[in-house]
C-alpha positions in Angstrom: -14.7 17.4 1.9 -12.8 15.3 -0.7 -14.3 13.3 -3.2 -12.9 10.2 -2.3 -14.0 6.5 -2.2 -14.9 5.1 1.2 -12.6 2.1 0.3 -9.6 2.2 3.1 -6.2 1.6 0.8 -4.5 -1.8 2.8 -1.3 -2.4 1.3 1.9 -4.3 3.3 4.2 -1.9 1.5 3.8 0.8 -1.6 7.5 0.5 -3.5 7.9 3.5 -6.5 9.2 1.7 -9.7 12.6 3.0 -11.4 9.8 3.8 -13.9 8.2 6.5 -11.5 5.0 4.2 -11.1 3.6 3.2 -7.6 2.5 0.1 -6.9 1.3 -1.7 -3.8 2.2 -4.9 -2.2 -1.5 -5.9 -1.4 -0.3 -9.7 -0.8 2.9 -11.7 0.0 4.2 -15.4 0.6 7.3 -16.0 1.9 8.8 -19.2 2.1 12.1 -21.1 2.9 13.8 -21.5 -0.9 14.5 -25.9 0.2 11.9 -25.9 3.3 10.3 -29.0 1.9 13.2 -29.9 -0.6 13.5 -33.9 -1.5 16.0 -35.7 0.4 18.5 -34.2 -2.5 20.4 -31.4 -2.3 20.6 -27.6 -3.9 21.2 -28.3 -7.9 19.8 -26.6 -10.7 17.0 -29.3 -11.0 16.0 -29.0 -8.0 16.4 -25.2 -8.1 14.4 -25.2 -12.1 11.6 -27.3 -10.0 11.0 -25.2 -6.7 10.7 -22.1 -9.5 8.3 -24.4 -11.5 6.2 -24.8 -8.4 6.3 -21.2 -7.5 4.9 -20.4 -10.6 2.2 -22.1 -10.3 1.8 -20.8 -6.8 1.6 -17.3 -8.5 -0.7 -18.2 -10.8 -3.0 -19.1 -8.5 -2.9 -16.5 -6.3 -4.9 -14.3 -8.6 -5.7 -15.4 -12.0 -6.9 -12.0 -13.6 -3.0 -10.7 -14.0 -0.2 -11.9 -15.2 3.0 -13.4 -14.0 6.5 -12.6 -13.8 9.8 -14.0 -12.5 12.8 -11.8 -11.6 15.8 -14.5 -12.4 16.8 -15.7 -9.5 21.1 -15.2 -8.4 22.2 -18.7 -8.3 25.2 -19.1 -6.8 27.9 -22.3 -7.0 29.8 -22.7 -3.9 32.8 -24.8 -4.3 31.5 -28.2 -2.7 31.6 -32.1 -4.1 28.9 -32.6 -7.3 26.4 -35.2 -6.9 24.6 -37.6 -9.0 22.4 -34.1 -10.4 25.2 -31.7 -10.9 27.3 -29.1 -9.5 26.0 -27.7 -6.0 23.9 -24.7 -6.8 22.4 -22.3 -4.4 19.4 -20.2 -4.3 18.7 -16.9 -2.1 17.0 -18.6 1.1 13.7 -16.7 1.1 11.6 -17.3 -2.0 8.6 -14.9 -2.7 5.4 -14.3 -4.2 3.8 -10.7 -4.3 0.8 -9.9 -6.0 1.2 -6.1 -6.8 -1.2 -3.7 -7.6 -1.6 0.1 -9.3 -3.7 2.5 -11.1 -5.0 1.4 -14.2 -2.3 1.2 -17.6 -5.4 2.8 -19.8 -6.0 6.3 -19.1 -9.5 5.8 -19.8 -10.5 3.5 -17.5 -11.5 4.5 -14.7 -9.3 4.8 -11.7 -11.8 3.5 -8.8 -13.1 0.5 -11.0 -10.0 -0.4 -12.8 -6.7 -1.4 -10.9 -3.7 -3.0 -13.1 -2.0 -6.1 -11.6 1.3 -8.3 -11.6 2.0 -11.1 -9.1 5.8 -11.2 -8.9 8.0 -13.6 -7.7 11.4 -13.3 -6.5 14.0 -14.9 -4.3 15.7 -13.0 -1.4 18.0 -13.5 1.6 16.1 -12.6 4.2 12.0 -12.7 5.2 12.0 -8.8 5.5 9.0 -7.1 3.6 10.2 -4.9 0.6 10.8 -1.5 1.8 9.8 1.7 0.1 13.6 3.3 0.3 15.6 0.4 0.5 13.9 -2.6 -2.5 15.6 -5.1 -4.1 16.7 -2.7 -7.7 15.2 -5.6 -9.2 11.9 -5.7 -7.7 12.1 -1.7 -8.6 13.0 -2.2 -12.6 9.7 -4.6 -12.8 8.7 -2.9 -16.4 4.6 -2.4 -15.1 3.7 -1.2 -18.6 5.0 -4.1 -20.4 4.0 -6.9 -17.9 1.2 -5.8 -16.0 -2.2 -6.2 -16.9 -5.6 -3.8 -16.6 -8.7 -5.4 -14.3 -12.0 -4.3 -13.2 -12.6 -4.3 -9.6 -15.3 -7.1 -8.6 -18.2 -6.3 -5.7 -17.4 -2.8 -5.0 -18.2 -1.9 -1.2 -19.8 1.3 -2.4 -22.6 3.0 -5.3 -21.9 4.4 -8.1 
């Protein structure tokens, strides 16, 4: 029998970095980019302040890593300015994953010890990220830079 601990692994999605790392999706909000947007329209304001609010979404979803924002493609369709700006557009999906992996220090230990991210990114549609098919952006997160070691809190098993 293996040595294993008797905690199941419940991920949404593992993805494998361009780095070689795997990392699991162990939570995700999706939400409409303008769901509850002012009575305004898409502008970079409005688009600096949705990502302003997502942040601290992200921070807030787990408060023991760090976050990160993969810029967002803003696009400018040719349409009248208003009183803000130019018209600028946002994918329509706008999400926040909190990501986890082994530990960054090889001498922590690998069942007490996890190393985090919560990422945020914007996408066109509300599919999960796939392991074969992920946003190349979402896969060139650079974990060793951004993500942070943690030690796992309540353990379901003894030592």
């Amino acid at each position: 029998m293996h040595d294993r601990p008797r905690v199941p692994t419940l991920s949404l999605t593992r993805i494998v970095l361009s780095g070689g790392r795997s990392v699991e999706l162990t939570e995700l909000r999706l939400t409409p980019t303008y769901g509850d947007m002012p009575a305004s329209y898409p502008c970079r304001p409005v688009n600096d302040l949705r990502i302003r609010a997502l942040l601290h979404t992200a921070a807030g979803m787990s408060p023991t890593v760090p976050v990160h924002l993969i810029p967002p493609p803003r696009e400018y369709p040719d349409q009248y300015a208003g009183a803000l700006g130019p018209v600028e557009t946002l994918p329509r999906v706008a999400c926040v994953g909190r990501f986890s992996s082994m530990p960054l220090a090889p001498a922590k230990d690998p069942v007490a010890h996890r190393s985090g991210l919560t990422v945020i990114w914007f996408q066109p549609t509300t599919r999960v990220p796939d392991p074969y098919d992920t946003d190349p952006a979402l896969r060139d997160v650079d974990w060793t830079s951004l993500a942070q070691d943690y030690e796992l809190e309540g353990l379901p098993y003894g030592p």
